[in-house]
N, C-alpha and C positions, 0 to 999 in steps of 0.2 A: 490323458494329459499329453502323452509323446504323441497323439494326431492334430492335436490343434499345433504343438510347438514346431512341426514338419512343416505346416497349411502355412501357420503366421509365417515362419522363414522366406518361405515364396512370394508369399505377401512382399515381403519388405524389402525384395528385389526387383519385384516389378511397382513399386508405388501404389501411392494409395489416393484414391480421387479426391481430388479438393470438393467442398459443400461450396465454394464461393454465386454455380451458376444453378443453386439449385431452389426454384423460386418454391417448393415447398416447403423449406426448413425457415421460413418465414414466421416465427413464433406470434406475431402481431394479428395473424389469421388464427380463425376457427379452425379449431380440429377438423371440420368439414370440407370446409377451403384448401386446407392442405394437400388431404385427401386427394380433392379431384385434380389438382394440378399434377399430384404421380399418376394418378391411373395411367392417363393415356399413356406416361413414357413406358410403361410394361408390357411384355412381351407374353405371348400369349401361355409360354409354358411360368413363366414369373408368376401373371395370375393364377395359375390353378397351383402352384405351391402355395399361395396365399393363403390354398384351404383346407389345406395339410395342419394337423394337431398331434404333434407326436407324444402317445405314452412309452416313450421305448429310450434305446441309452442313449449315451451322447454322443458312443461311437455311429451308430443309426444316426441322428441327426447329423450331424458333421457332414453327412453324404450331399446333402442339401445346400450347401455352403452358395454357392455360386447360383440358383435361383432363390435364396430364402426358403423359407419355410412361416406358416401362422404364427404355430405357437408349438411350445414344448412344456411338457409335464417335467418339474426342478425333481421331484422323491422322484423318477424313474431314469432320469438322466445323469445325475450325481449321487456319491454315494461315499460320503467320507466319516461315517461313524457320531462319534459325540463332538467333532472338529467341524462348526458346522460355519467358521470363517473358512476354512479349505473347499466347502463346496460352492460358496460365492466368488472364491478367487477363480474357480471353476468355472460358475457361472458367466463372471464378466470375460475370462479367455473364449469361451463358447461365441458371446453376443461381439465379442471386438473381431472372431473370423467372419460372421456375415456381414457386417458392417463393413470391412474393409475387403470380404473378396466376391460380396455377392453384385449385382450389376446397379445398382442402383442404392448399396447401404442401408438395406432396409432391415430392420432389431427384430430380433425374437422376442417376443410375448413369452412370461414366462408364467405359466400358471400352476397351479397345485393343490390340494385339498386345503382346508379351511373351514370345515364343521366344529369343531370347535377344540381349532390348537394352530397357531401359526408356521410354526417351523418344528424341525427333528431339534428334542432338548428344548424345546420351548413348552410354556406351560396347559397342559391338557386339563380342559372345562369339563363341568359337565355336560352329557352328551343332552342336545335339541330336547329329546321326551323329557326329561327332570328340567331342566328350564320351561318347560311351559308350565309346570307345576307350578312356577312361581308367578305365575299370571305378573310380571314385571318388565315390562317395557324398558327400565331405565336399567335395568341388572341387563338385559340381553344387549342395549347399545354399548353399556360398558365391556364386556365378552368382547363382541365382535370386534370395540377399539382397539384392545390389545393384542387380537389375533390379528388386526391388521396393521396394525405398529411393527409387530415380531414378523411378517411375513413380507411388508415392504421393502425390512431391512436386511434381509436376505436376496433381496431383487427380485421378487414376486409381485407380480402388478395384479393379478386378478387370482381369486380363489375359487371355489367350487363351495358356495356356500349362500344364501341357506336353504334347507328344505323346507318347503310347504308344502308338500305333498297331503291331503287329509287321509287320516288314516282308518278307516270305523273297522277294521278286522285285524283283531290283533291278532291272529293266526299270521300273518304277513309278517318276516321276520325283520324288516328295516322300518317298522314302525317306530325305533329307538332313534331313527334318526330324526326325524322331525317333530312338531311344535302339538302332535297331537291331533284331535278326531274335529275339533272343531272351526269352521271358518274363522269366525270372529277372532278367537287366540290367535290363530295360523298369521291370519292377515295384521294383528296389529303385532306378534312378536317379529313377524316376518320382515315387516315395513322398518320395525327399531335394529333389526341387525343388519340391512342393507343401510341405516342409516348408521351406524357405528364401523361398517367396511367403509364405506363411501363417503362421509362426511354427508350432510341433511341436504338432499335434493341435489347429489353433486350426477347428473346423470351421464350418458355417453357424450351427449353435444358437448359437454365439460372437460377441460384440465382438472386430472387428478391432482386431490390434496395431496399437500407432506403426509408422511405417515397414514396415508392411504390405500387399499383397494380394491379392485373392479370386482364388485359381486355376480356371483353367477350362483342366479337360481333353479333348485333343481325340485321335482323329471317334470317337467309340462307336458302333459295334466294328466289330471287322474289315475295318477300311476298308485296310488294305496286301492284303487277301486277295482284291483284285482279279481277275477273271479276265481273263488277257492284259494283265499289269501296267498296265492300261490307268483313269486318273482316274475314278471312279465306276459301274466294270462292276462287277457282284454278287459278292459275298462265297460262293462254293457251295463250301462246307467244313460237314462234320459236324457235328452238336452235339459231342460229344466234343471234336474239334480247337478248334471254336469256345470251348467250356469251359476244356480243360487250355492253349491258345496265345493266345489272340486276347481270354480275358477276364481273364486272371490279372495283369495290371498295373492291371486295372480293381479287380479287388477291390485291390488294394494303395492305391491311388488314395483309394477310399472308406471302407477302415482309418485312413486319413492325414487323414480329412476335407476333401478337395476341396469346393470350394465351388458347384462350376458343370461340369457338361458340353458338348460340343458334339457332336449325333451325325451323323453318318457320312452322305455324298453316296448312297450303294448301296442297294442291299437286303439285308437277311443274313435268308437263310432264304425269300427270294421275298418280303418284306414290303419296303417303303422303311423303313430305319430312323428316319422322323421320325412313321412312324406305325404304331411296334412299340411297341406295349404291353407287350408279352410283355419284351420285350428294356430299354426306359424303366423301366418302372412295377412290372414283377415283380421282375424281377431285377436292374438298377442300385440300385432307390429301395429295394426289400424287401431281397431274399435278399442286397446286398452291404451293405448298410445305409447308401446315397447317403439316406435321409430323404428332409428339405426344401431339396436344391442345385437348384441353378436347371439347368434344361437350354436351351441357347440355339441355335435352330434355326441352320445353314449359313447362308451365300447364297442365300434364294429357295428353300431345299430343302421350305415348308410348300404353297409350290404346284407342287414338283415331282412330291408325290402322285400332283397331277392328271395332269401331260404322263406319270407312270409309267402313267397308266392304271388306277391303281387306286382312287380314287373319278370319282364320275362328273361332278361337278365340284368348283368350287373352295371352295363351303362346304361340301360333303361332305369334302375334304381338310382343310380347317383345324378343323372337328370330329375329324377323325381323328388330327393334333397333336398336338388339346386334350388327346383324352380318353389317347394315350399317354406326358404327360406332357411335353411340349413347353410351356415359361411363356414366353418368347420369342421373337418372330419376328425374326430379322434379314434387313432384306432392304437390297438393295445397288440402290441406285438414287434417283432425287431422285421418284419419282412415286409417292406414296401408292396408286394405282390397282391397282396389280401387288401391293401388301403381303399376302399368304396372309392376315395375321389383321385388315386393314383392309379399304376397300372395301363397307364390307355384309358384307363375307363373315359374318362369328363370328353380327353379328348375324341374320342370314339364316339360320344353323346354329342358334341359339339358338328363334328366333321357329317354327322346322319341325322342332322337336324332334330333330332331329339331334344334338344333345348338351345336356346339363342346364345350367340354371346352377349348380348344385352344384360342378359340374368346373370351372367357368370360375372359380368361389371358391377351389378348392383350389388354381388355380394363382396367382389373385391373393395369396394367403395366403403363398406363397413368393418372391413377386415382394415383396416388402413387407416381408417377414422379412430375405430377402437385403437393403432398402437400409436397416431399421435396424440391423441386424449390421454394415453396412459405415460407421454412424456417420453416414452423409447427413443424417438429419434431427437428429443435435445437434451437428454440424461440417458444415454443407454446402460451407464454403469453404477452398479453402488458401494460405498464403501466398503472394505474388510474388516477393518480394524473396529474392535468394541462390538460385533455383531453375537461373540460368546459370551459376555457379560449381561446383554441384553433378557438373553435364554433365560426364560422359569424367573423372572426378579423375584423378589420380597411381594413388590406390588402385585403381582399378577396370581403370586401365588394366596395370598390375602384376598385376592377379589376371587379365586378358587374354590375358597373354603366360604366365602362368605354364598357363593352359588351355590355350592352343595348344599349347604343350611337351607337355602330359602326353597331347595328342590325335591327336597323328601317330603313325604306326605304321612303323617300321623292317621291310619288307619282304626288302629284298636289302644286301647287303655282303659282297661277294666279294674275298678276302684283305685285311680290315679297310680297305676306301677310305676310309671315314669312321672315324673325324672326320679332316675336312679343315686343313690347315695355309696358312690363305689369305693371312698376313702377307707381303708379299713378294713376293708372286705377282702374274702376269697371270694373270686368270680374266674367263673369258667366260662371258656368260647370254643364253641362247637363250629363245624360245615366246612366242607370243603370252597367254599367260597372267601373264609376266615383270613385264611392269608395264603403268599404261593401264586404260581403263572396264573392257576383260572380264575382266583382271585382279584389279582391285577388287571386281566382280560373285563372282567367282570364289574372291575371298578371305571375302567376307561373310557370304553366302549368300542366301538366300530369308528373306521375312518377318522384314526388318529394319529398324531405323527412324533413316533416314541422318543423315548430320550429322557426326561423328569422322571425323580421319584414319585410314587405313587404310595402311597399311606392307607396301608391296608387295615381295620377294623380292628385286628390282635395287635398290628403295633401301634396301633395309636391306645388303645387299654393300657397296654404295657410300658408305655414312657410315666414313667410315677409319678413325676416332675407335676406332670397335671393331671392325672388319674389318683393317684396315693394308693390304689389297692393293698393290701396288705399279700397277696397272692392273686395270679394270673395262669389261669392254665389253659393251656392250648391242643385240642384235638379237631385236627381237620380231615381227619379218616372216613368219612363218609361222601360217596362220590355225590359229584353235582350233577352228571352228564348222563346222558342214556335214556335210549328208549326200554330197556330192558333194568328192572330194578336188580343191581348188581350183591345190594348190602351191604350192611353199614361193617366192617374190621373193626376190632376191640370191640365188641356192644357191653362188653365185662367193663371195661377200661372209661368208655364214656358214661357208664351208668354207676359206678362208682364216684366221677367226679362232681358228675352233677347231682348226686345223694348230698353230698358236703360242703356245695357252694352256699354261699349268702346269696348270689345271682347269679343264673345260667342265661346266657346270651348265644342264639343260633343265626347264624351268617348263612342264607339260602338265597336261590335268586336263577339266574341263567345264565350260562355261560357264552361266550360268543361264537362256539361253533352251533350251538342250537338258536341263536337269538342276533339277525345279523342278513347281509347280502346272501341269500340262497338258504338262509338258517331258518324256512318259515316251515311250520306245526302244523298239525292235525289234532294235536291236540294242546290243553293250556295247563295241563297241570305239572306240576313239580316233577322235574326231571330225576332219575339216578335215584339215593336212597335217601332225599334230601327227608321225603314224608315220613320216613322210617324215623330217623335220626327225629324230629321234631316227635317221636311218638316215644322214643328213647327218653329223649331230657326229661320228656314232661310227666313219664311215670316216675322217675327214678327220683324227682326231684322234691326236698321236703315241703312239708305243707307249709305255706307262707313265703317260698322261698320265689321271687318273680321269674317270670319265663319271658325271654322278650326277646322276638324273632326279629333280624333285620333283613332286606330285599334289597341285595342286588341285583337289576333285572332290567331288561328294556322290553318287554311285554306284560299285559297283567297277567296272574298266572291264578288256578286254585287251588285247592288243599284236602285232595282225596276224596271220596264219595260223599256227599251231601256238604263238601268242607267241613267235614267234621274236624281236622286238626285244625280252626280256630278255636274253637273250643278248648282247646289245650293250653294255650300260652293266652298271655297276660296281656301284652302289647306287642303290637306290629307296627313296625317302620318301613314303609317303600322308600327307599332311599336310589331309588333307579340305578341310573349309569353316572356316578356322582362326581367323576375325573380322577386326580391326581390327589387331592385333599379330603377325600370321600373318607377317610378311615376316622380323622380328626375333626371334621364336620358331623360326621354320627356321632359320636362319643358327646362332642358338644351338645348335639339334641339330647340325648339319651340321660346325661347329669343334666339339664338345664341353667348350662351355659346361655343358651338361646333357647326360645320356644318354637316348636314348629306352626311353621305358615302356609304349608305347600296346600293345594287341592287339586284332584284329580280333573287335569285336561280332557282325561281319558277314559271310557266306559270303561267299568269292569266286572266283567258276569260272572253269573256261579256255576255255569261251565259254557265246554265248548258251542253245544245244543245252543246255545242263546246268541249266536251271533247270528246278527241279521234277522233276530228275531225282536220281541217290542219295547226293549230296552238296551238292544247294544246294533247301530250306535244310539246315541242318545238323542241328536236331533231327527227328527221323526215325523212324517205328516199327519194328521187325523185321520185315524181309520173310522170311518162313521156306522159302519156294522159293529163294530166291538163297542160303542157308545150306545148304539139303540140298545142292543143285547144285552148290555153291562154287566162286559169281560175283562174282568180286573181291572175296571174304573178307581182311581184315587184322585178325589176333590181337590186332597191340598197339591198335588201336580201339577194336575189338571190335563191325564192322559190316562190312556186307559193300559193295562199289562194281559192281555189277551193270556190264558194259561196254557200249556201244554196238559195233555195228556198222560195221567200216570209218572208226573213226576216227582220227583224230590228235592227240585229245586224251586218249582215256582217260576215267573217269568219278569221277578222284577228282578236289579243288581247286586250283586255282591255289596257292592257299596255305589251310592250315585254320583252320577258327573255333577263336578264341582266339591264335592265334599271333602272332611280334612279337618284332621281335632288339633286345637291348643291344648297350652297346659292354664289356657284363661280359660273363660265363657266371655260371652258379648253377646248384648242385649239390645236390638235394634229398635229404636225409639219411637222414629218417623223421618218421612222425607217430604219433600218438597220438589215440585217437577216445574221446572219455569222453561215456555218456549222461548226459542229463535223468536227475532226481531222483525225476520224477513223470510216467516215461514210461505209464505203465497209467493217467493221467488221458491222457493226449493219444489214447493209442490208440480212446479210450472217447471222449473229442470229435469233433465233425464239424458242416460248414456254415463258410461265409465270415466266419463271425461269432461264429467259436470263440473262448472266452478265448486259446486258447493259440495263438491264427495269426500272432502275433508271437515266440511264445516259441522258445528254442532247445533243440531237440529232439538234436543232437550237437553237439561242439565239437570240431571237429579241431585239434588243434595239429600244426603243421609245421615243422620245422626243416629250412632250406639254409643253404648255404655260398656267398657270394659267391668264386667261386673266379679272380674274376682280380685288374685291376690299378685299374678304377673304380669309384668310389663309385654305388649304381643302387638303381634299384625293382624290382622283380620283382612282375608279379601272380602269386597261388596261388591257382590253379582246383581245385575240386574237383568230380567227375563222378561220378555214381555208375550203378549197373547195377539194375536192379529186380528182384525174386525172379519165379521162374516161376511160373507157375497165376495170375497175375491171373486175373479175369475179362474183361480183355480183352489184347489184343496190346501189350506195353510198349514203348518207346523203346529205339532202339540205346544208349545212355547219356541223361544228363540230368544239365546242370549245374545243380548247388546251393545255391554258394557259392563266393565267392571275399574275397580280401582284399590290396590293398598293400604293400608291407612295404620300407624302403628299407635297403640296410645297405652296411657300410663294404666297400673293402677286404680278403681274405683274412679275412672275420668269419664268424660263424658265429651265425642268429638265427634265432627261433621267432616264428610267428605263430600266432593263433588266429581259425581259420574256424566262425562259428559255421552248424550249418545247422536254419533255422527251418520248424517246424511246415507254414507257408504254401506251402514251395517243396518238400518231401517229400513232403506230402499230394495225393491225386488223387480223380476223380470213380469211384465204383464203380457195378454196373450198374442201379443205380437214382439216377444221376447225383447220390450222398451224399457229398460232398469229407468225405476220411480220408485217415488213414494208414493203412499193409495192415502184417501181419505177415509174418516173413519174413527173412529172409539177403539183405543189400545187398553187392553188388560195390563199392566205394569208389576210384577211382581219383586221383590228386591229382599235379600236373605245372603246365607255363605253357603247357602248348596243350593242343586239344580230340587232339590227333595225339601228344603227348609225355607222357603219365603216368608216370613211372618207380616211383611209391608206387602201390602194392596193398593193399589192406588188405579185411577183410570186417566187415561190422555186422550186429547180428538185431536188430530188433525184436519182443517175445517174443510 
């Protein structure tokens, strides 16, 4: 604070430029228009600060003051505890010294994480993996409004949010960040939380809304398509795969108007993605129609060209950036030295012809567009006062809790143990995930921004108010962590307890040093002596007495050799990375307050052996040797599970993608597929940038029956089968569409699943996204394993 108050004083000695002659503050014009009327007045070292992104302090920044800088990370540059008006008063002293001592006035951009929590003390969602659970489009706009409500009003214009990265190896430990393994969910949760940052189709050409902002999508691409699920090994998957899996949320993304990219630590295709042109500049910025969003290098990824070895140093790398369409370097650290676009480098690139200044314009041109779009220069400041009040509200923390509910997945429930009846009872809580730091860790997840309470699973039991137990015990002595099983302390003391309970309840899961950025496995099963402890309760425990696991975790995980500790307990709840409300959102499933609705986004196999093998992931092309041969063929799938050898596990899933128990049943009746009006227009469109890549090309409507005794959701999935003779090998099914639907009691209700142009279309052998003609298999049930409706469709 005492270097801006030193910097301002000088300021205010030598004056401050009047805006009267400056025909870009022109608010009457496009963001674009603005734009180009500064470029020119910028001087050559102005522009290459433009492409400066600092994750470092504010004393670091400050140095910048007098050519600008892009942008600045707010969590790395301020730092005022749970006072988080003090770090906006902060903030606005930061943006009022470049404004008034840089050469031309021009705002810092301020950006920050934004996965799901707007500001430090503001309220933490759950994390991306448990919201896809909720195959919910209107729960993820809702999330991201409020994250961009609490982080505008802090003076954050653009966030780091959201991922669509596909994930099919959960060995990968940031698989917890994103929407999950499959395109379809990716692309349409993806599409609802850049439209809940950004207001519906408010893209870069746009002035940002009130209560607005700039979404930045992350890693482009194929960054889950690791090899050896392992943080930043290469993406070596086909074009095709790479097309129909790994960019199809991308194009949805940039339909949506996304404002900002982030690409990808790997290489896809043997390139490093920060200096693929092909992959940046063709096809994100052209062929999806990304424009002019900003793309904003990784951590330090613009000189990891170099250590990849593929320029031969580091101003050959930051030419290689520029010219891919890279306007931002973010790099992590306090020393200008190591900056890929500072250093001499660009200039050094510039001066030996290694890249034009033309490219160095096109990117400033974006860089500049993005901050008058985002209103910097005719609001650079926001208010203080009332920005603590805002933090964690009632509201946000309600819409918390109501996400965690829709985001756990009911697993197991063997002769209806849940919902529990805990009034009255002695119940005991086991795991070291129960309550406590790795608990919390465990509840929050990764890339959150602390501050709110956090309602861990033993305190929300133990508030009586709305539990009533009659006793509550708590042992959280058994570690969660480790490669090495340490065992369980007290086994006398835990096996005691859970002798005497009326219900033993075990809190297992991962914790965020094993499950997280750098936290990726070799193996999937239960860490520490979580397996131990779950073999403890369930001996110890009397006959009758229910055993009912809960999961928190952001990977699937299994449960010892052959999963034989299913077998032990009663019911299981994946309750993933559930946020700040996760403790009082379980309990709520757990008594049947609410019924659970989640279903798995995500494959989950019966061990590590099956990844990549013919059920994990889950979408999958036709192997036609394992069909002739009929190797683990199943009709009602309609794929085959080719077996391993000598094993004991078999080669189909733990549980399948899309599945997920009520505490109803639902009985699907029949549906109804009615086309488009103007299906011989769509058949005749093609390209990511078709009018009709929004339109809906069928509407199924479905009718079930809630046929028990609770009020529930039920998702409806719809899968479909592709006609023979592609020109290439098709998918064992492909989901399309799905839809929510909540209904009463013994009622009987229809829904309508539309399925769009976007998500029916595919790449033909001159890589032309269409629709094919043809006779579609049509499958429609609540799991990828339970269709009970057949239906067929032609495209003529």
């Amino acid at each position: 604070m005492s270097y801006i108050v030193a910097v301002l004083s000088i300021v205010a000695l030598t004056g401050v430029k009047a805006n009267n002659a400056k025909l870009w503050m022109n608010r009457d014009l496009s963001p674009n228009a603005r734009a180009k009327l500064l470029l020119p007045e910028l001087s050559l070292q102005e522009k290459i600060a433009m492409t400066w992104a600092t994750h470092t302090s504010e004393k670091t920044a400050m140095k910048f003051n007098a050519t600008g800088v892009g942008a600045v990370k707010f969590m790395s540059a301020f730092s005022c505890g749970s006072n988080m008006e003090q770090c906006v008063s902060q903030r606005n002293d930061l943006q009022r010294l470049f404004m008034n001592s840089s050469a031309h006035g021009i705002p810092i951009s301020f950006i920050n994480e934004g996965l799901h929590g707007g500001a430090s003390g503001g309220t933490i969602f759950p994390e991306p993996i448990g919201q896809s659970m909720s195959w919910n489009r209107t729960l993820v706009t809702a999330i991201t409004s409020a994250i961009a409500k609490t982080a505008s009003a802090i003076g954050v214009d653009m966030v780091f949010a959201p991922v669509v990265n596909m994930m099919p190896d959960p060995r990968f430990g940031r698989l917890q960040e994103g929407f999950g393994e499959n395109p379809t969910i990716a692309s349409e949760l993806g599409a609802a939380a850049v439209t809940g940052l950004q207001g519906f189709r408010n893209g870069p050409e746009h002035y940002r809304l009130p209560e607005k902002v700039g979404s930045l999508g992350k890693h482009y691409a194929a960054y889950g398509a690791a090899i050896g699920g392992l943080n930043g090994g290469p993406a070596d998957v086909s074009n095709r795969t790479l097309h129909e899996i790994y960019l199809r949320p991308w194009m949805a993304l940039a339909r949506e108007g996304v404002r900002a990219v982030m690409p990808a630590h790997q290489t896809v295709h043997d390139i490093p993605a920060h200096g693929n042109g092909w992959l940046i500049d063709t096809t994100l910025r052209n062929t999806f129609g990304f424009g002019n969003g900003i793309a904003l290098s990784d951590c330090n990824d613009v000189g990891a060209i170099y250590d990849a070895r593929f320029a031969a140093n580091q101003s050959e790398a930051a030419a290689l950036a520029l010219k891919a369409g890279v306007d931002w370097d973010l790099q992590c650290g306090g020393d200008p030295v190591n900056w890929g676009y500072g250093n001499g480098y660009l200039e050094d690139a510039l001066a030996s012809g290694l890249v034009e200044e033309s490219v160095l314009d096109a990117v400033v041109l974006r860089v500049l567009q993005q901050k008058f779009a985002a209103n910097l220069f005719d609001s650079p400041y926001v208010p203080v006062d009332g920005v603590n009040a805002l933090l964690d509200n009632p509201a946000h923390r309600q819409l918390a809790r109501e996400a965690a509910e829709q985001s756990a997945v009911l697993l197991k429930n063997t002769n209806n143990a849940l919902p529990l009846t805990l009034r009255g009872k002695k119940v005991a809580v086991f795991g070291g995930l129960a309550e406590g730091g790795e608990a919390q860790g465990a509840m929050e997840g990764s890339y959150t921004l602390d501050g709110a309470h956090t309602v861990s699973v033993a305190e929300a039991i133990q508030n009586a108010s709305v539990v009533g137990a009659a006793s509550v015990t708590v042992l959280n002595t058994c570690n969660p962590q480790g490669t090495v099983t340490l065992g369980c302390t007290n086994v006398s003391g835990i096996a005691a307890a859970a002798s005497v309970a009326d219900v033993n309840i075990i809190v297992v899961g991962d914790t965020l040093q094993e499950c997280g950025e750098w936290g990726d496995r070799d193996s999937l099963e239960m860490s520490g002596s979580q397996l131990q402890l779950i073999d403890l309760v369930a001996n110890a425990s009397a006959h009758g007495t229910p055993v009912v696991v809960v999961m928190l975790h952001g990977r699937p995980q299994t449960f010892g050799p052959g999963n034989a500790a299913l077998d032990k307990i009663d019911a299981l709840l994946s309750a993933w990375r559930p946020g700040e409300e996760g403790g009082n959102a379980i309990v709520n499933l757990l008594t049947g307050v609410t019924s659970p609705s989640g279903k798995l986004a995500q494959s989950w196999p019966q061990t590590v052996g099956q990844v990549g093998g013919p059920s994990v992931p889950w979408l999958q092309r036709v192997r036609g040797k394992w069909v002739s041969n009929h190797r683990g063929c199943i009709a009602s799938e309609g794929r085959c599970y080719s077996p391993y050898t000598n094993s004991e596990y078999g080669s189909t899933p733990l549980f399948p993608f899309g599945f997920g128990l009520s505490y109803t049943t639902f009985s699907y009746v029949s549906a109804v597929i009615k086309p488009s009006a103007d299906i011989a227009g769509m058949l005749a469109a093609c390209g990511a940038l078709s009018p009709y890549a929004n339109a809906t090309v069928w509407t199924v409507a479905v009718t079930l029956n809630n046929s028990g005794s609770v009020a529930a959701t039920e998702i409806v999935e719809v899968y479909i089968q592709d006609p023979s003779g592609l020109p290439f090998v098709p998918f064992w099914r492909r989901l399309v569409g799905f839809e929510r639907i909540h209904i009463a009691p013994g009622a009987t209700a229809t829904v309508a699943v539309p399925i769009m142009w976007s998500h029916l279309a595919q790449y033909d052998e001159n890589m032309t996204f269409r629709l094919f003609s043809g006779t579609y298999s049509v499958y429609i049930g609540g799991s990828s394993a339970d269709t009970p409706l057949a239906y067929n469709a032609t495209l003529p």
